[in-house]
Steps between C-alpha positions, in 0.01 A plus 500: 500500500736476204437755173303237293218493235142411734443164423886438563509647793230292649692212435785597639315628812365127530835327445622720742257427734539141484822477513497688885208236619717208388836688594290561885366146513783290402816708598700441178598653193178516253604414107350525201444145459330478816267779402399324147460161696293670794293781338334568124585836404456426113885518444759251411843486775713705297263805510448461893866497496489872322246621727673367822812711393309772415374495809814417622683863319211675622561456918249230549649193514900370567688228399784327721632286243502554116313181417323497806101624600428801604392626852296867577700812610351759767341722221283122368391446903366864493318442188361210598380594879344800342305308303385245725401735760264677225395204434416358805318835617245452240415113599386524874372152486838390489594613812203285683795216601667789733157592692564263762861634590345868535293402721705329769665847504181614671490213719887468596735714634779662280808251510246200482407671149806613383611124523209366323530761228906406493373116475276572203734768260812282592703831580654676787182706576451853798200598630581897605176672695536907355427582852869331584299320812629179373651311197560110388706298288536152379609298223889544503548124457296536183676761382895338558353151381354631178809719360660376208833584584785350692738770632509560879573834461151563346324359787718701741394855263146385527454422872670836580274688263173331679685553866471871371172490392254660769693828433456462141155490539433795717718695329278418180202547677607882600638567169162435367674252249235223540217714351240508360431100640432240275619188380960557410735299420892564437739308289846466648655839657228705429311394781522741814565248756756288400719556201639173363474385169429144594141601654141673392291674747130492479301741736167672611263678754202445661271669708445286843259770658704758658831403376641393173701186476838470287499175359834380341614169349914485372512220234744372221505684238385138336157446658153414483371938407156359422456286796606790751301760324254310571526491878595861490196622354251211648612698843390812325130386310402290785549671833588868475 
């Protein structure tokens, strides 16, 4: 995070935090005012204002309009997926709500999951067997319907990215890329599957006995992290 003093950095951290929940939940612009209204962070408006362009100077946070809110750059997402995934590794219980979708994974057959996992995380979602015996995907409608953007040309960029993206993936999977497994997640054109600045990718692996599974789900950059970390790692405690 910024240079700060301790106690000032904490508070910062928070604002910051806060201010990518209510910047994910409600799609708009989060302001000071909104902050002081919404949250108690023992600070009057002006001095969230200082620490939302300090925040702002540092990388964190931009600002479309001079008197306008402020929304979370690449570098804030990364920050704040990092943290929720530690934080979610450490509270198992939380993950109980997901049991029920790894299981049907034992019970169904690949494409029958892959949709029901796409259904639940609300993303364009693959299922890729290691092996390369067979793969799945779903969820392209919740992808294109969930975009906050307008421009043609950006759905055009995207569906030719995921047309190329069984070669992506193998080419990953030889490069040894993808290791070691675990729980990743890219912000923007870092991810190595599809580089658009408009999207996150959240990943992992799983032993299924034999063969690993791939499991991918191609999302907004402005979506629910928590909720599909959830169903990522549910997969992961419950079943394999």
């Amino acid at each position: 995070m910024v240079c700060m003093e301790a106690g000032v950095k904490d508070r910062a951290e928070e604002i910051l935090l806060r201010t990518i929940e209510e910047y994910i939940n409600r799609g708009e612009p989060v302001s000071s005012k909104f902050l002081f209204k919404e949250y108690d962070f023992g600070i009057k408006p002006a001095m969230i204002r200082s620490e939302l362009s300090r925040l702002e100077r540092g990388g964190w946070l931009s600002q479309l309009h001079t008197s306008g809110g402020r929304i979370p750059t690449d570098k804030a997402y990364e920050f704040y997926a990092e943290r929720l995934r530690g934080h979610l590794l450490k509270s198992t219980t939380a993950l109980a709500p997901f049991s029920e979708l790894a299981k049907k994974f034992i019970t169904d057959n690949l494409e029958e999951f892959v949709e029901d996992f796409a259904d639940e995380v609300h993303a364009f979602s693959v299922g890729f067997m290691v092996s390369g015996d067979s793969s799945a995907r779903s969820g392209l409608d919740e992808l294109f319907g969930r975009l906050d953007i307008s421009e043609a040309g950006v759905f055009k960029s995207i569906a030719r990215e995921l047309e190329a993206l069984d070669g992506k993936i193998e080419k990953c999977l030889l490069s040894g890329e993808l290791e070691p497994s675990g729980l990743q997640v890219y912000i923007g054109e870092k991810s190595p599957f599809i580089k658009n600045e408009h999207l996150s990718t959240v990943f992992d692996t799983y032993d299924t006995g034999g063969d690993r599974l791939l499991l991918i789900a191609i999302q907004p950059k402005r979506s629910d992290y928590k909720k599909n970390f959830k169903a990522f790692l549910g997969l992961r405690f419950y079943i394999f």
